[in-house]
C-alpha angles and dihedrals in degrees: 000000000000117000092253093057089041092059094035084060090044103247131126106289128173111253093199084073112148084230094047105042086053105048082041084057088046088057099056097049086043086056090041092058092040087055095050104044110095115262089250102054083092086165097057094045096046085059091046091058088042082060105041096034125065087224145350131193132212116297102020123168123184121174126227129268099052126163135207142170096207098346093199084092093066117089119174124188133228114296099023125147122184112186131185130278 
């Protein structure tokens, strides 16, 4: 069983995984990027999520900034809006 299956079961799991470490890494720059794109580049931040996230519906809003550890465990449905605080 490989770490990431381990934690996604719940059980103990080494963070310092080769696989983790590196997809956690993703995520920040993923966040980073999503931070820094303009409010109204609704297309690049829509692939950014599509990236970060492990699904996303129609008519989704998140507002910078967003943090993550992974990020590909996160699904949000259609007509969602996170904002900040």
């Amino acid at each position: 069983m490989t770490e990431k299956e381990k934690m996604l079961a719940g059980e103990s799991y080494d963070c310092g995984d080769k696989e983790l470490i590196t997809r956690w890494h993703l995520a920040k720059k993923l966040a980073k990027q999503y931070y820094d794109t303009d409010t109204t580049d609704k297309e690049q931040l829509n692939s950014i999520l599509d990236q970060l996230l492990g699904s996303r519906g129609e008519n989704v809003w998140v507002s910078a900034p967003i943090y993550v550890d992974y990020g590909e465990n996160i699904h949000l449905g259609n007509n969602i809006e996170i904002n900040m605080n």
